[in-house]
MARLO-940035 format. One record per residue (C-alpha): chain; x, z, y; residue number from 1; residue in one letter. Coordinates in steps of 0.1 Angstrom, whole numbers, plus 2048, in hexadecimal, padded with zeros to 3 digits. Layout:
A_X_Z_Y_NUM_A $
...
***
This chain:
A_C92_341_620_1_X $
A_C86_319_628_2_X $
A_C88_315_602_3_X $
A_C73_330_5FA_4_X $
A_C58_32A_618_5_X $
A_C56_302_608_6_X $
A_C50_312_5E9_7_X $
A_C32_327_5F2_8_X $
A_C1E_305_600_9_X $
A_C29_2E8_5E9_10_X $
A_C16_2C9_5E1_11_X $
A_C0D_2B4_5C2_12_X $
A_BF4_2A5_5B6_13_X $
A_BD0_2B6_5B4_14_X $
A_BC5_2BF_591_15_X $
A_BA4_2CB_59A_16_X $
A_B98_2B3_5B9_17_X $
A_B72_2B8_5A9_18_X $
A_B75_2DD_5AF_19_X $
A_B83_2E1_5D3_20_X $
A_B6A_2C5_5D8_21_X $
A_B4F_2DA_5D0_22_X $
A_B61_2F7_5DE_23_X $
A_B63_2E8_601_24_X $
A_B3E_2D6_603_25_X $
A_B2F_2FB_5FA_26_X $
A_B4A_30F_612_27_X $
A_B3F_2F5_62C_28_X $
A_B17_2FF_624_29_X $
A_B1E_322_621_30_X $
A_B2E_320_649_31_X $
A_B11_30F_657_32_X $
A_AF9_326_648_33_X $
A_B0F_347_657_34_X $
A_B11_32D_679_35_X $
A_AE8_32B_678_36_X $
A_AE4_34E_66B_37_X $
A_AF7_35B_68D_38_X $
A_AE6_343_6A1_39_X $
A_AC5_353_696_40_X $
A_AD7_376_699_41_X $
A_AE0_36E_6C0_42_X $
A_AB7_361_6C3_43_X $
A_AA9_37F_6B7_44_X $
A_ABD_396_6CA_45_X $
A_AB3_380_6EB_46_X $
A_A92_380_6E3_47_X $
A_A83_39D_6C7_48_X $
A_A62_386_6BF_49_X $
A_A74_365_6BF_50_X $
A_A67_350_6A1_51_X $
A_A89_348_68E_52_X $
A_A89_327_67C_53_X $
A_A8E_339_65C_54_X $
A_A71_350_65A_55_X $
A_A59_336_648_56_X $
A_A43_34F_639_57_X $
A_A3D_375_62E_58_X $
A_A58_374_615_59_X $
A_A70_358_621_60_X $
A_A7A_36A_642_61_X $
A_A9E_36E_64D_62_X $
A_A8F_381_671_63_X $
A_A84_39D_65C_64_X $
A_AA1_3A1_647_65_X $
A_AB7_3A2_663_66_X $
A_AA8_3BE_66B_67_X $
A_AB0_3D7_64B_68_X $
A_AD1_3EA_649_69_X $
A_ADE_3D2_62F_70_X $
A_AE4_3B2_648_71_X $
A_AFE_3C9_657_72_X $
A_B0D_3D8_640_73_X $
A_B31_3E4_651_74_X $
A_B25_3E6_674_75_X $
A_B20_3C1_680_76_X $
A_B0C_3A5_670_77_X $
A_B15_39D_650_78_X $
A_B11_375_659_79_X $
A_B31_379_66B_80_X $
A_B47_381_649_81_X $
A_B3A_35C_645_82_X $
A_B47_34E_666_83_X $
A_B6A_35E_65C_84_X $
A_B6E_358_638_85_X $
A_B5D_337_635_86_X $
A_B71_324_649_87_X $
A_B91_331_636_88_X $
A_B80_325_616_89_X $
A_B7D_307_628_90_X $
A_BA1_302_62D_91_X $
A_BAD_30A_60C_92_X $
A_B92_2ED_5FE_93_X $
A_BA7_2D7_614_94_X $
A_BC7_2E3_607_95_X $
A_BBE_2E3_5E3_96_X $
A_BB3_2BD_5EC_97_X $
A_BD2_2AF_5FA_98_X $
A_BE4_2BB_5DF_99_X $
A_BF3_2DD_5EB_100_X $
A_BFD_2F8_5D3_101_X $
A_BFA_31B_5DA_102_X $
A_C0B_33B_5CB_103_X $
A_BFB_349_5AD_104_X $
A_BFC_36B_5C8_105_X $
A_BE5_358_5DD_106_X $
A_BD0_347_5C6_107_X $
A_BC8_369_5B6_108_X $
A_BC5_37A_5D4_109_X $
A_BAD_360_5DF_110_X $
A_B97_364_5BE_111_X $
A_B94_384_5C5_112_X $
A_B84_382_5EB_113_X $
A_B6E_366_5DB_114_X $
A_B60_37D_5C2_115_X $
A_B5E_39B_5DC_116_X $
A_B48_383_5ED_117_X $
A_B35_376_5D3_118_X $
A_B2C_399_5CC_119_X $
A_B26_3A6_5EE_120_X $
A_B0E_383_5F1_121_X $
A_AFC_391_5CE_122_X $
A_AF3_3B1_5DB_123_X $
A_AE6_3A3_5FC_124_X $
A_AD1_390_5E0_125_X $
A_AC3_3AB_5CB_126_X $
A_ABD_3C1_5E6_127_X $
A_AA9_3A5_5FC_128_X $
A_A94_39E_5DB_129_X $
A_A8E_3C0_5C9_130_X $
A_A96_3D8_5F0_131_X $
A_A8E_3C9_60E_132_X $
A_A77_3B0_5F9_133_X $
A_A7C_394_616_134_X $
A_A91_376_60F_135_X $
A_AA6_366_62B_136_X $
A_AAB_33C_61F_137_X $
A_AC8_33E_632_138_X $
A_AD6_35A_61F_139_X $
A_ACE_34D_600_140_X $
A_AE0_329_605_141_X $
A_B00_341_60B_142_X $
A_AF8_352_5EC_143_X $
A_AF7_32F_5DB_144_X $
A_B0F_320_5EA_145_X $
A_B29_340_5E7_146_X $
A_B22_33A_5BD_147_X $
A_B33_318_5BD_148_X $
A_B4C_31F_5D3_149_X $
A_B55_33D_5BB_150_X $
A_B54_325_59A_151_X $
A_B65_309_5A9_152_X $
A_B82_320_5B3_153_X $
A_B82_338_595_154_X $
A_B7E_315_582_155_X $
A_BA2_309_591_156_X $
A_BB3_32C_58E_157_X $
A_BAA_32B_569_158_X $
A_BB1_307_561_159_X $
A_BD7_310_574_160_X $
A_BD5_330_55B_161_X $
A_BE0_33D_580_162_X $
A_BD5_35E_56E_163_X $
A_BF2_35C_558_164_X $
A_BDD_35E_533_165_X $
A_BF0_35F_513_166_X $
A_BF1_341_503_167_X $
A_BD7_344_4EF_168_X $
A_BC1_353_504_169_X $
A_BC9_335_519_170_X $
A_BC1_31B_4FC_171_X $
A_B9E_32B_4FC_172_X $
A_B96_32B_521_173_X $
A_BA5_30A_523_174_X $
A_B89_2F7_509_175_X $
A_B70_310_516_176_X $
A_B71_2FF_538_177_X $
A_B7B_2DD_52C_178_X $
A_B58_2DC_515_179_X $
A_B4B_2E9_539_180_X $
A_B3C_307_52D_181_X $
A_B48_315_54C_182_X $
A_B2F_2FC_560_183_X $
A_B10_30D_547_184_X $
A_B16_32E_551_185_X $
A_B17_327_573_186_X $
A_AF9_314_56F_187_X $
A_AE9_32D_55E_188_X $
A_AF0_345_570_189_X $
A_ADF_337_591_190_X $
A_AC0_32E_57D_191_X $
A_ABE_352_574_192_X $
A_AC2_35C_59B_193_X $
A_A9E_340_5A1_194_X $
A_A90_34C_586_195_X $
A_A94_373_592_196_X $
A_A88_365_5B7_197_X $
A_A66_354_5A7_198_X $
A_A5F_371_58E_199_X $
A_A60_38B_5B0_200_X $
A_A4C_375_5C8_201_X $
A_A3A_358_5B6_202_X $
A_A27_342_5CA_203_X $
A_A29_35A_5E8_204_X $
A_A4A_345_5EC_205_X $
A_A32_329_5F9_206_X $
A_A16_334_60D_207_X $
***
């Protein structure tokens, strides 16, 4: 039992420091938006016609998007997912850091709530842009930030081929990442997510 429980956490050296680097500066980003996001939550509750620090204008305004059904999706504030999951992410950064390795079960399992949450933090986008048509800054530095976190991690899963590809499938995801290609879609694919943003809103975004 000892042997297998040593097994589960062991450490070597980290192959993918860049990554949980990344992982852990956006994780730590990601938690003090959810931190500010339910300070402003507590404010407005106090005090209905408070001016939050993130309402700038007509369409950057997390006070009014707070108040649509989607900020609470299961019952409760959806900032306080954030305050739970961010901190784990947090943790595992730190872990990946110092050189722990985890189960493949975990690894996967973790991917998995990553990308749960990296869709649940899309939605919230596209609905606040083409729905509710109010954005909340806050919200969207979570959606950013929530992104990385999901490259960097799917980035060391794959490099691990914790997924357990063939071989060749391997050899192919293995110089896909190593010419960084992996880094262009990513990048891409938050260019795509501004450009969306400035296509619905234009200069409104600044007056």
């Amino acid at each position: 039992m000892a042997n297998k429980t040593r097994q589960v956490f062991t450490r070597e050296k980290a192959p993918d420091r860049a990554a949980y680097i990344v992982m852990l500066v956006f994780s730590v980003l990601a938690l003090i938006a959810a931190f500010t996001l339910t300070l402003e939550k507590f404010a407005k509750l106090t005090d209905p016609e408070v001016a939050l620090s993130c309402s700038i204008n007509l369409v950057l305004d997390c006070g009014r998007v707070m108040e649509s059904w989607q900020s609470h999706v299961f019952g409760f504030p959806n900032m306080l997912i954030g305050l739970m999951a961010y901190p784990i992410l947090i943790a595992v950064a730190l872990a990946g850091l110092s050189g722990t390795k985890f189960p493949r079960w975990y690894m996967r399992t973790a991917n998995i709530g990553i990308l749960l949450g990296a869709l649940f933090a899309y939605w919230l986008f596209f609905s606040s842009v083409y729905v509710i048509q109010i954005l909340c800054p806050w919200c969207l530095v979570v959606t950013f930030s929530t992104t990385l976190i999901l490259a960097a991690f799917t980035h060391v899963n794959l490099r691990n081929n914790t997924f357990g590809l063939k071989k060749a499938t391997d050899a192919r995801v293995q110089a896909f990442l190593t010419k960084g290609y992996d880094k262009l879609v990513v990048f891409g694919w938050i260019v795509l997510l501004i450009a969306l943003v400035f296509v619905k809103f234009g200069v409104a975004l600044f007056e």
